[in-house]
C-alpha positions in Angstrom: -10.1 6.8 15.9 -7.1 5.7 13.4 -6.3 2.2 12.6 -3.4 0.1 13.6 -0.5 0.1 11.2 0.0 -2.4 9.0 2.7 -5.0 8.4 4.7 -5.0 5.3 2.3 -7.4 3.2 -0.7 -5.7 4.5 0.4 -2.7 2.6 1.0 -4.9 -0.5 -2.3 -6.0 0.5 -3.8 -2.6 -0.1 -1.7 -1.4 -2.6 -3.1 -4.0 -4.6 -7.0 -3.5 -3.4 -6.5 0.0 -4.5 -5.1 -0.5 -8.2 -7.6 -4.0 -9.1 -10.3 -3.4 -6.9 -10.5 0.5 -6.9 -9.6 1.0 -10.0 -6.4 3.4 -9.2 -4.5 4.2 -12.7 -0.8 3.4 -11.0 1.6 1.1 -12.8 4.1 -1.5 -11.1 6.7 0.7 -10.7 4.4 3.2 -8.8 2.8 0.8 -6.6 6.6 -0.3 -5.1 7.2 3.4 -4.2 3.8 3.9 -2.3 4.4 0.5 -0.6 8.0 1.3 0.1 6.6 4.4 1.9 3.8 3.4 3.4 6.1 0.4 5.6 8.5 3.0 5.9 6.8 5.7 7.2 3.5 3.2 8.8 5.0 0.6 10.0 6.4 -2.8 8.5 
């Protein structure tokens, strides 16, 4: 079963939980590309 899309900060939200939390190696720059998509392309 797949999850609701998120709103725009809840993929900031994420975003965020993947590079502190998780430990994901993506810079600034990076992260406002996949964030950019992600409400583009899964809702916003």
């Amino acid at each position: 079963m797949n999850s609701p899309f998120l709103n725009a900060s809840a993929w900031q939200v994420e975003v965020d939980k993947m590079i502190h939390a998780f430990g994901a190696p993506i810079d600034d720059a990076d992260a406002k590309i996949i964030t950019e998509y992600l409400i583009k392309n899964y809702g916003g």
